[in-house]
Structures are given as C-alpha cells and as structure tokens.
VOPAGU-2260 file (C-alpha; in pm, 1 decimal, decimal comma):
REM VOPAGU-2260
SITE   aa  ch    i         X         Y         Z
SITE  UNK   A    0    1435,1     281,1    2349,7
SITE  UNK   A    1    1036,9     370,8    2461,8
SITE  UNK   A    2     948,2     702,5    2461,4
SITE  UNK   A    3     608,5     914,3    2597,6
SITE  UNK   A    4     452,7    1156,8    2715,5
SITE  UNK   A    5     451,5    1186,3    3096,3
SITE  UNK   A    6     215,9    1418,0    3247,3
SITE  UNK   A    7     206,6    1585,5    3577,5
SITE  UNK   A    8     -82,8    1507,1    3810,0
SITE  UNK   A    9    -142,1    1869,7    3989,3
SITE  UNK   A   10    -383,2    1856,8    4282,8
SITE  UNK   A   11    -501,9    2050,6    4570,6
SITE  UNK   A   12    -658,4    1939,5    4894,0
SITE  UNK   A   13    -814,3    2112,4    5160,2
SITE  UNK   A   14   -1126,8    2116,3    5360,2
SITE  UNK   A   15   -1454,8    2355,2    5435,7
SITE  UNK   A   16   -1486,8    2548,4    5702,4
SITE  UNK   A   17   -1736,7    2822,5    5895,2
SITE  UNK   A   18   -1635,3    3138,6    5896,5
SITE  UNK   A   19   -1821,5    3221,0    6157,0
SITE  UNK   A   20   -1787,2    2911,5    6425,8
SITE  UNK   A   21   -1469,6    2721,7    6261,6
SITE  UNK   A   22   -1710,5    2409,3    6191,4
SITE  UNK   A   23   -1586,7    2168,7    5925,3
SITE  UNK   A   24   -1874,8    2229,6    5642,9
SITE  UNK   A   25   -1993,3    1892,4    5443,1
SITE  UNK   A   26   -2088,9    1828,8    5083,6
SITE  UNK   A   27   -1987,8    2178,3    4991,3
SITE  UNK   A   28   -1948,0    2200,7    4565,6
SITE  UNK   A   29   -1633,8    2300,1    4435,9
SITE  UNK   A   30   -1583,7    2352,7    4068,9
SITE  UNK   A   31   -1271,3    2485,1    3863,2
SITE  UNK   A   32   -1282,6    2721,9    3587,1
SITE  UNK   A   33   -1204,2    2738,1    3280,3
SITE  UNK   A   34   -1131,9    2379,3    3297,9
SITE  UNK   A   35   -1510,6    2268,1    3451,7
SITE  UNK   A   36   -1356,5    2014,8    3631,6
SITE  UNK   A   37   -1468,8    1950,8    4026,8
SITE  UNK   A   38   -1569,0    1730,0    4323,4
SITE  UNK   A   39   -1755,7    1771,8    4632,6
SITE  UNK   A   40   -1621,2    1804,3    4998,4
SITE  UNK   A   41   -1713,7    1484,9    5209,6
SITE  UNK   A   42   -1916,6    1469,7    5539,6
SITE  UNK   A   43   -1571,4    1611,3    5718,1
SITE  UNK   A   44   -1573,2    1922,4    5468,7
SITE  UNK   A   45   -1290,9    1767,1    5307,9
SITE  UNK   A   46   -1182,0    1752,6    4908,9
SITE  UNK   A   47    -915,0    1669,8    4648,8
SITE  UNK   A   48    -914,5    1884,4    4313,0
SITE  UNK   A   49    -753,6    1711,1    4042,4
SITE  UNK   A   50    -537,8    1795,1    3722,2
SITE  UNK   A   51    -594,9    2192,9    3833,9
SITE  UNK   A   52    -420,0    2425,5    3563,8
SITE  UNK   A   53    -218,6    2736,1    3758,9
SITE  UNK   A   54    -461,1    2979,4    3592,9
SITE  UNK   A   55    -803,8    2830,6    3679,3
SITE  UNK   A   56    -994,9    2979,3    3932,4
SITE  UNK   A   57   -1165,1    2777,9    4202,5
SITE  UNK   A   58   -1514,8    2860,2    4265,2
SITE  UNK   A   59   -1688,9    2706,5    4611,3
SITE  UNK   A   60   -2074,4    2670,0    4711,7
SITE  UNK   A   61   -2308,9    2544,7    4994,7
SITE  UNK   A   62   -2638,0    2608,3    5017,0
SITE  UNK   A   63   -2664,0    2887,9    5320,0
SITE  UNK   A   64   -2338,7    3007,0    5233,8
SITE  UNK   A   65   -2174,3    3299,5    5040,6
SITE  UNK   A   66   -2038,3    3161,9    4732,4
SITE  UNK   A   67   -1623,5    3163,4    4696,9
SITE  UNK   A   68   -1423,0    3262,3    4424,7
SITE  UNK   A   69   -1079,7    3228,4    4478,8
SITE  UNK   A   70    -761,7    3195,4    4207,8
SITE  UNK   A   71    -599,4    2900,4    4282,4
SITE  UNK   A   72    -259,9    3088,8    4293,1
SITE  UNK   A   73    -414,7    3260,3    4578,4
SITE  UNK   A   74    -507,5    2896,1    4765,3
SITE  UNK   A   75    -403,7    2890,8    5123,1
SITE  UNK   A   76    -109,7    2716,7    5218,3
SITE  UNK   A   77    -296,2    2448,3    5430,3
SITE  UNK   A   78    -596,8    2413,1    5221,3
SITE  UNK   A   79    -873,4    2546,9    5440,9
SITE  UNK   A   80   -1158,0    2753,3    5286,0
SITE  UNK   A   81   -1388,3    2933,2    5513,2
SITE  UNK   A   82   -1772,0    3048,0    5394,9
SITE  UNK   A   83   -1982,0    3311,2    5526,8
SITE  UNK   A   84   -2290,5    3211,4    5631,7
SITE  UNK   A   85   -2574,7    3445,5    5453,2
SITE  UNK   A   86   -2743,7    3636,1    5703,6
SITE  UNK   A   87   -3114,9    3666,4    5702,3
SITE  UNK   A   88   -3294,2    3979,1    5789,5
C-alpha cells in the first residue's frame, strides 16, 4: 500500500480594474503576505495567485494608483479589484 502527503493547491484569480472608468489595468503587482508569494496581472489586468493561505492578506500596486490591501477572506466573489487613480493637485 503507497502512502503521501497530498496537498491542496488553493488559488485565486481575478483581474484589475479602474475605479474610476472600469478599464482593465495591466502589469499591476500583486503580492501576498505573510507568505511573500505573488505574480503580476497581464496586459488584460488579469492574474492567478497561487498556494494562498486563508489568513494572508493580498496587497495590490500600479504605479498611478492607490495601493490595495485587502484580506483574502474579504476577496470578491468574481475576482475583480478596482484601484483609485491618485489624483494630482
């Protein structure tokens, strides 16, 4: 009889978004915390997290843009994030 260890692949997919004009935002970072892991969107604003732990907390940034925090407990339902632009005065 073989034994091991199988181990649950948890991911979470989504994609970037405006706030302001609903735009799909590219190359956006994404990064997870405490486990450091994280990808970047593509040029559609889209991404994959892998092997993300229930208590990490998902931190998103584009350059222009209001940085996101956001515990991944709290991640939307259909995966889309939406930044703020920053506004200049």
């Amino acid at each position: 009889m073989a034994t091991g260890v199988v181990h649950a692949q948890n991911s979470r997919s989504g994609s970037l978004f405006d706030a302001h004009t609903q735009e799909a935002l590219p190359y956006g970072s994404l990064q997870l915390w405490p486990s450091q892991r994280g990808t970047i969107a593509n040029e559609a604003g889209d991404f994959v997290l892998q092997s993300v732990a229930g208590d990490d907390s998902l931190f998103v940034r584009l350059v222009g843009y209001k940085s996101l925090r956001l515990a991944l407990r709290d991640f939307p339902a259909d995966g889309r994030l939406y930044l703020t632009p920053l506004v200049r005065t």
